[in-house]
Residue frames as qw, qx, qy, qz and C-alpha x, y, z in Angstrom:
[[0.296, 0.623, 0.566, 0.452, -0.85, 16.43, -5.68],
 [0.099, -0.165, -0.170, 0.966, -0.79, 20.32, -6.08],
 [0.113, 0.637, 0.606, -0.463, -3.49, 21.82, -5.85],
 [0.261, 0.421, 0.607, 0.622, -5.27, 22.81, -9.31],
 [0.057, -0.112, -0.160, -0.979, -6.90, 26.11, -10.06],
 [0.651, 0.011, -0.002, -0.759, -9.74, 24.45, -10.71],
 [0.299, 0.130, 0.945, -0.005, -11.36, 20.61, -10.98],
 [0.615, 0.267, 0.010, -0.742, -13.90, 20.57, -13.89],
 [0.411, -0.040, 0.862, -0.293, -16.20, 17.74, -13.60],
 [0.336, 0.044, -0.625, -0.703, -18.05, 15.51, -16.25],
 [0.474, -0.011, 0.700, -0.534, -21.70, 14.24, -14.83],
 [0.729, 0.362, 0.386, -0.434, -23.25, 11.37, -15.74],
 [0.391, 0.604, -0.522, -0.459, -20.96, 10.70, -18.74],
 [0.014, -0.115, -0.993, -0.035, -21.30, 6.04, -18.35],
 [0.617, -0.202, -0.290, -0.702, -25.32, 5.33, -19.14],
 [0.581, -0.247, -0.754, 0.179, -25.12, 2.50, -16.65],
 [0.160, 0.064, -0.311, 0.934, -24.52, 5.27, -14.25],
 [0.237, -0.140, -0.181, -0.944, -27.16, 7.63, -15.43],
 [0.687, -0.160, -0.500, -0.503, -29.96, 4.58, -15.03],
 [0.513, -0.414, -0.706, 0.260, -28.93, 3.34, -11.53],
 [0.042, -0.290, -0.418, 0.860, -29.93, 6.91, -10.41],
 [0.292, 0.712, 0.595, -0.233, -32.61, 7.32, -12.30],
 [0.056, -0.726, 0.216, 0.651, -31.20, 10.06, -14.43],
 [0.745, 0.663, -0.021, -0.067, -31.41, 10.47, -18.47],
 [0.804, 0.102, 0.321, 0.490, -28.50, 10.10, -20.31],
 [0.084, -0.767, -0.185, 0.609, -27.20, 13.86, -21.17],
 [0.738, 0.612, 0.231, 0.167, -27.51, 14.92, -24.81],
 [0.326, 0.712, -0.334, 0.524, -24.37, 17.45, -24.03],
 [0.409, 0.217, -0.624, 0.630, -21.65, 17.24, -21.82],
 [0.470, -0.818, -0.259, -0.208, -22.84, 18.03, -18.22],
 [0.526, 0.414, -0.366, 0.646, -20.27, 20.15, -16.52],
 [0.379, -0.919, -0.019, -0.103, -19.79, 21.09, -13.00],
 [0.382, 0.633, -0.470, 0.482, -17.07, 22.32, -10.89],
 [0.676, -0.636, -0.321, 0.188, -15.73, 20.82, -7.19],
 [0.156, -0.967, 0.172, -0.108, -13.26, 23.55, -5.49],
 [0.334, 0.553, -0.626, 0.436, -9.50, 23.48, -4.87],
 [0.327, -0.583, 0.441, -0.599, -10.45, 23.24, -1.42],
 [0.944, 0.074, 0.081, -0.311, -12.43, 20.11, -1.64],
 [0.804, 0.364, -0.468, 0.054, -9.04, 18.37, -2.70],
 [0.667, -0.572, 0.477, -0.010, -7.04, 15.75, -0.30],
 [0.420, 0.462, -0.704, -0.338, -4.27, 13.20, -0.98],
 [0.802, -0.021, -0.559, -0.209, -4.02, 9.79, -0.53],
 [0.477, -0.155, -0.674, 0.542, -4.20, 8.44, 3.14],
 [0.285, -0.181, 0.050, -0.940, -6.33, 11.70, 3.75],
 [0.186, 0.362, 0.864, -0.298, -9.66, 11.07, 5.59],
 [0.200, -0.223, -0.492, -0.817, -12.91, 11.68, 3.52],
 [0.105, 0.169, 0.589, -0.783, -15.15, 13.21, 6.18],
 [0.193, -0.513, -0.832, -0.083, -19.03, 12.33, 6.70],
 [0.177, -0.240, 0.066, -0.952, -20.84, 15.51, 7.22],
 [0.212, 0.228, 0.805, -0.505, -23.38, 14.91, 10.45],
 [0.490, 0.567, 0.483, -0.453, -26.28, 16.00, 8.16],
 [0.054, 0.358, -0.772, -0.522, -25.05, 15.00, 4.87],
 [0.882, 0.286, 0.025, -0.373, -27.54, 11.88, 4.43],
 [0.891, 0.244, 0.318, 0.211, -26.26, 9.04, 2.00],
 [0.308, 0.825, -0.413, -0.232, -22.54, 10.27, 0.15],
 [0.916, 0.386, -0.056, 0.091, -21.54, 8.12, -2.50],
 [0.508, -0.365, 0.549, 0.554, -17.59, 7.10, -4.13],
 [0.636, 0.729, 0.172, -0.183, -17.59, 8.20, -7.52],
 [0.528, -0.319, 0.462, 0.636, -14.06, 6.61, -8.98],
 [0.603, 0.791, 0.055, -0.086, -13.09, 8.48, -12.45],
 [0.799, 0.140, 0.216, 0.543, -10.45, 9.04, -14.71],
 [0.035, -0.909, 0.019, 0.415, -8.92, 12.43, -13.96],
 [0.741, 0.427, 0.182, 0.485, -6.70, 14.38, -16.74],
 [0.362, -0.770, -0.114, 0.512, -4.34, 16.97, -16.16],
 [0.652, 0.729, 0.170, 0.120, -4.11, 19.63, -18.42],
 [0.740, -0.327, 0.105, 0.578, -0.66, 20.79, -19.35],
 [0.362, 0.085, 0.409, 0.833, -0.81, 23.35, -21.83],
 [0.284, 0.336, 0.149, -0.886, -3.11, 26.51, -21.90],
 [0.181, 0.223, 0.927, 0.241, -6.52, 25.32, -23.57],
 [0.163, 0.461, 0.191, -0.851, -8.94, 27.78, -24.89],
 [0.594, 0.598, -0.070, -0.533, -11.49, 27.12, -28.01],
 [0.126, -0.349, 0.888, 0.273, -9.50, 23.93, -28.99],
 [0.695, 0.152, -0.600, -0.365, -10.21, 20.97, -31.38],
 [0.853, -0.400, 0.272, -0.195, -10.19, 18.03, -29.90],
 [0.911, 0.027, -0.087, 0.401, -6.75, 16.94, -31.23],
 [0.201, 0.570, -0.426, 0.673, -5.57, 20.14, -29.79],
 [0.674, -0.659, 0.078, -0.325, -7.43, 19.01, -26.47],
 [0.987, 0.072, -0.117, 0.082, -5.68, 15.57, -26.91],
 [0.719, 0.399, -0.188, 0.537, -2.65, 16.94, -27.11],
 [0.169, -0.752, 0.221, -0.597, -2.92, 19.23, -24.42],
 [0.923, -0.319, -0.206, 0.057, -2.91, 16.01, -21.97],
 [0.134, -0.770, 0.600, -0.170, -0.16, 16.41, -19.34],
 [0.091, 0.108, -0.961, 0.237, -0.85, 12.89, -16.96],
 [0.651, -0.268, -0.560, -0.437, -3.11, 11.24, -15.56],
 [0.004, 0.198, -0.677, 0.709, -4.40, 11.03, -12.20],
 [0.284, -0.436, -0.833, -0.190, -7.31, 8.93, -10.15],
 [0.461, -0.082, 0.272, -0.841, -10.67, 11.06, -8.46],
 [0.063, -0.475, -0.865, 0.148, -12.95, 10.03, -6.16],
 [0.164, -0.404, -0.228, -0.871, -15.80, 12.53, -7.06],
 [0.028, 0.336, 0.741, -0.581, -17.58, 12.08, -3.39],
 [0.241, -0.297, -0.306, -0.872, -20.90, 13.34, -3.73],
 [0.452, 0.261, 0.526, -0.671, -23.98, 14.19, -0.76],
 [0.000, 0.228, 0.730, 0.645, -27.05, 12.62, -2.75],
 [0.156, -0.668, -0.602, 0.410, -29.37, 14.05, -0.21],
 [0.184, -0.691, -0.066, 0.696, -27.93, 17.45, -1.23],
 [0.265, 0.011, 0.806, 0.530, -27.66, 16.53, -4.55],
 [0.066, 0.554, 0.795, 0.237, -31.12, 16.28, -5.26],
 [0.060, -0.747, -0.594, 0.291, -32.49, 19.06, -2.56],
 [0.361, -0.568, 0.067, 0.736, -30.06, 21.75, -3.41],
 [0.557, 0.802, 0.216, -0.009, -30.33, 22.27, -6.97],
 [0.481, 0.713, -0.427, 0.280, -26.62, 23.19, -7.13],
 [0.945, -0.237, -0.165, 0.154, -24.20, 21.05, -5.88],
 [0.152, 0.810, -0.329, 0.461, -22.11, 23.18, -4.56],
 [0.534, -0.560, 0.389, -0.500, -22.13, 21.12, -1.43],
 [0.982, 0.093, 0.161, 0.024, -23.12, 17.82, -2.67],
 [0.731, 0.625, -0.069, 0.265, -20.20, 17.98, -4.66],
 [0.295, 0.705, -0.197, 0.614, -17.68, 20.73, -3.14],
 [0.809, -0.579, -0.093, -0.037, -17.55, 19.74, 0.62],
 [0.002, 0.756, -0.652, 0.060, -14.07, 19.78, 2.02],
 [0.603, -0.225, 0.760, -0.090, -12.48, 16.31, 2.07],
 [0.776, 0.441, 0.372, -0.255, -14.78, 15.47, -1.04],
 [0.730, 0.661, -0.164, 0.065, -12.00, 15.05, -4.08],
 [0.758, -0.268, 0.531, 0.270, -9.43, 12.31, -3.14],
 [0.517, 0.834, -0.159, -0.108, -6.97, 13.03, -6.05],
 [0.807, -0.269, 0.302, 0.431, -3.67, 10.52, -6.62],
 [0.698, -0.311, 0.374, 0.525, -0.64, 10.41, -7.66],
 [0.579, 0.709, -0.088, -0.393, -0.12, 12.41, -11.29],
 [0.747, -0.144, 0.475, 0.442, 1.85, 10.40, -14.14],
 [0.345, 0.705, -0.368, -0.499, 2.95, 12.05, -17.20],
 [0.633, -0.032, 0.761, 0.139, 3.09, 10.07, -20.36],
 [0.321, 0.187, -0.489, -0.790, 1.87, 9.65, -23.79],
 [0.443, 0.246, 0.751, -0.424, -1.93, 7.96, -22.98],
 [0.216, -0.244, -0.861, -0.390, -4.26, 6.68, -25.20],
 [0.184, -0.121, 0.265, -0.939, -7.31, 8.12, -24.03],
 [0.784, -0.137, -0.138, -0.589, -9.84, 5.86, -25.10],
 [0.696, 0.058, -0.653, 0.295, -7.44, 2.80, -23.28],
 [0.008, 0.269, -0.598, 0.755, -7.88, 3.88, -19.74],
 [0.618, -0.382, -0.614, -0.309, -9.74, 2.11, -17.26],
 [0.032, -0.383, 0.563, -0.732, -11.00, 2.67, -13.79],
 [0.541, -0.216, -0.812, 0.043, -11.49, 0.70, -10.59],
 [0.129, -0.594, 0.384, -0.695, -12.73, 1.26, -7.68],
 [0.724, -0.157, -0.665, -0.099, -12.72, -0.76, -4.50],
 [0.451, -0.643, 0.126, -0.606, -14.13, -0.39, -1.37],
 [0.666, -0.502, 0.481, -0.272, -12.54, -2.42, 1.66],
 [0.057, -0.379, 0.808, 0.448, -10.69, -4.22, -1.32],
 [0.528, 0.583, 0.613, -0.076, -14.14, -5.37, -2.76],
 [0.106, 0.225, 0.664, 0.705, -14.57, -4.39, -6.62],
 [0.204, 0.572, 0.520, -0.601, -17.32, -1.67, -7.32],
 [0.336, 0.851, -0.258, -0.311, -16.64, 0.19, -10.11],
 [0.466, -0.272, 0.559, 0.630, -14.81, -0.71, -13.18],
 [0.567, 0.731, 0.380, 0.002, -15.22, 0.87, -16.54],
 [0.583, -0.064, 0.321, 0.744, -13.23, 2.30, -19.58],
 [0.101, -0.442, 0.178, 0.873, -12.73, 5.28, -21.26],
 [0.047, -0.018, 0.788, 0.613, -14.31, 3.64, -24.29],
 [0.079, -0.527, -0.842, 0.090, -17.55, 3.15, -22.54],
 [0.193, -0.384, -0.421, 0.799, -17.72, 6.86, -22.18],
 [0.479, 0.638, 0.596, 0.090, -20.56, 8.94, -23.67],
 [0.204, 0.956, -0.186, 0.097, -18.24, 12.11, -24.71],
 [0.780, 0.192, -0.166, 0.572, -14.87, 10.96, -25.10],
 [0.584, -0.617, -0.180, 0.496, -12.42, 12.49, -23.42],
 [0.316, 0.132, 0.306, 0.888, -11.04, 14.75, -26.09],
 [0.165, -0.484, -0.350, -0.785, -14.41, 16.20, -26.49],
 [0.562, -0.643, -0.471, 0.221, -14.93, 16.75, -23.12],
 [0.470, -0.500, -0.108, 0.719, -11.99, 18.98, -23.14],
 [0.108, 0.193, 0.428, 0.876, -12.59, 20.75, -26.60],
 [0.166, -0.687, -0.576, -0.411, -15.92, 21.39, -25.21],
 [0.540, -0.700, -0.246, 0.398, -15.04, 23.10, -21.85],
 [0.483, -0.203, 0.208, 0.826, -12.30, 24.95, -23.60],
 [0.156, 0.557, 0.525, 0.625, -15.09, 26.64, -25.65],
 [0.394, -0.813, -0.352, -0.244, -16.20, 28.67, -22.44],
 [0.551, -0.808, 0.210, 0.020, -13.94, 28.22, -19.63],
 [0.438, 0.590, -0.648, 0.201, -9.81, 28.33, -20.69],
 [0.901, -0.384, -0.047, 0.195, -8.38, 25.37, -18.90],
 [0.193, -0.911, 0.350, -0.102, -5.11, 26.15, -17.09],
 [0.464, 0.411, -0.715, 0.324, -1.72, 24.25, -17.00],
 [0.136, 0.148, -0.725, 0.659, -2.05, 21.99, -14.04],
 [0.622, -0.091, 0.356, -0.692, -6.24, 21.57, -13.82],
 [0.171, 0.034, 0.979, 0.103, -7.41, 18.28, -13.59],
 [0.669, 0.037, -0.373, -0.642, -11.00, 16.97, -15.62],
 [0.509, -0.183, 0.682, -0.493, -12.78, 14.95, -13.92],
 [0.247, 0.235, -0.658, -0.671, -14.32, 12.56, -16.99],
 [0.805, -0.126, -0.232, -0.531, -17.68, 10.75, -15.17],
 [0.360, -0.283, 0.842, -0.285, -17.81, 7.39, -13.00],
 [0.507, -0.100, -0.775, -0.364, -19.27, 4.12, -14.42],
 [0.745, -0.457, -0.251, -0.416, -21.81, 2.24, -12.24],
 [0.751, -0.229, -0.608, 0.119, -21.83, 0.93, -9.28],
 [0.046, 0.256, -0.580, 0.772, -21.33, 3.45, -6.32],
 [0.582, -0.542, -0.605, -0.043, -22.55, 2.98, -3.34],
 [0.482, -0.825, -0.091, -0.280, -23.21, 4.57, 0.05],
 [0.385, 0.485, -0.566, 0.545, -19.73, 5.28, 2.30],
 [0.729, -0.618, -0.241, -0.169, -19.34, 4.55, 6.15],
 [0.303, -0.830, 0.407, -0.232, -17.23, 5.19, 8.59],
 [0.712, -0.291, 0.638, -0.037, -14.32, 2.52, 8.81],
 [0.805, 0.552, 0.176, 0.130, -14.30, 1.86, 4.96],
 [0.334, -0.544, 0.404, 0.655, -11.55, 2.37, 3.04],
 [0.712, 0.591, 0.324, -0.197, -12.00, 3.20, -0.13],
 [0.344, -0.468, 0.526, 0.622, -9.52, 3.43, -3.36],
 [0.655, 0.707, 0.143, -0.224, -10.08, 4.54, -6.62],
 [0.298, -0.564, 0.548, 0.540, -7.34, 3.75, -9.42],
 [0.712, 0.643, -0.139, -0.247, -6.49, 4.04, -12.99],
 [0.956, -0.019, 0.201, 0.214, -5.06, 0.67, -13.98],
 [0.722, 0.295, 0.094, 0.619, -1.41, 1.13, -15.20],
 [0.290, 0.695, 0.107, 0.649, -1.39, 5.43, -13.91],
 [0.280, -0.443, 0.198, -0.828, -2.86, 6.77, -11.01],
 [0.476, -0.370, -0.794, 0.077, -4.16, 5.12, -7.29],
 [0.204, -0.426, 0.461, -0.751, -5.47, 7.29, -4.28],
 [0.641, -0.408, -0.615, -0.212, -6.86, 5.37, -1.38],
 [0.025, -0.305, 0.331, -0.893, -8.75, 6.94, 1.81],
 [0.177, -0.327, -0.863, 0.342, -10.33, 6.19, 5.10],
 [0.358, -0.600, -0.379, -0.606, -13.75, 7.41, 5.64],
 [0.300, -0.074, -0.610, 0.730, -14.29, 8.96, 8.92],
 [0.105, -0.849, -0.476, -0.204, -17.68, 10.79, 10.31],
 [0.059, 0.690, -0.075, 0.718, -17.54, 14.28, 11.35],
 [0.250, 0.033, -0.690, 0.678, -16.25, 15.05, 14.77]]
């Protein structure tokens, strides 16, 4: 995967999610952003920071944009779709919480395991991600399930921040993450598009 410009990220967008952290449901998009830097590929280790705390897997359904987006509809977002590609949104929840911006929690090196890209014509609200930790099932949830569709996700970002040929959206994780350890493997994939899968390793 080349390295995008950017990675803009959708939090909290599955209500199962939102409620096994304790967290409302967001009446508008919640948007953050994880660095370029922060991206590895597949077979990459996804490094345990010694004073990190608890850091989650957070499989999603990434989109890569292909066509300059700026103030769009959402059937110009739609159409702006290059491929498709699976993120693991790692995330500190220690840092999460204390930090007030997750600039860490979130933006760590190692922390955005990004696979393979396909190109296609996609059906956005037909996409489903899995994730599975040491080939256990954790995570599985669809596009449909999502509270801001994926179109409006991008028509809403595009009102502020122009997406670039070549950045990826991150579009939210359904339930079920859980706490990483050294020695896991972990793999996040969109059925039928996109797989990355990556050992977990503590900081030297």
């Amino acid at each position: 995967m080349t390295r995008p410009s950017k990675i803009v990220c959708a939090g909290r967008n599955y209500r199962e999610h939102a409620k096994e952290l304790g967290n409302e449901v967001p009446t508008a998009p919640l948007i953050f952003l994880k660095p370029a830097s922060s991206v590895i590929d597949g077979g990459a280790a996804i490094v345990l920071p010694k004073d990190a705390g608890r850091v989650d897997f957070e499989g999603e359904i990434g989109v890569v944009i292909g066509t300059r987006l700026s103030r769009a509809t959402r059937e110009q977002a739609a159409a702006a779709v290059r491929g498709i590609v699976a993120v693991n949104d790692v995330s500190a929840r220690d840092w999460q919480k204390g930090d007030g911006q997750w600039w860490r929690a979130k933006g760590s090196d190692t922390f955005c395991p990004i696979g393979p890209e396909r190109q296609g014509t996609v059906n956005l609200h037909d996409l489903t991600v899995v994730t599975r930790v040491n080939g256990e099932e954790c995570q599985r949830g669809g596009a449909s399930e999502m509270v801001f569709p994926i179109d409006e996700l991008l028509s809403y970002i595009s009102q502020r921040m122009t997406l670039e040929p070549g950045d990826v959206v991150a579009t939210g994780t359904p339930a079920g993450v859980k706490a990483l350890k050294a020695g896991d493997v972990v793999e996040v994939e969109v059925l039928g598009w996109s797989k990355v899968s990556n050992p977990v390793v503590d900081e030297a």
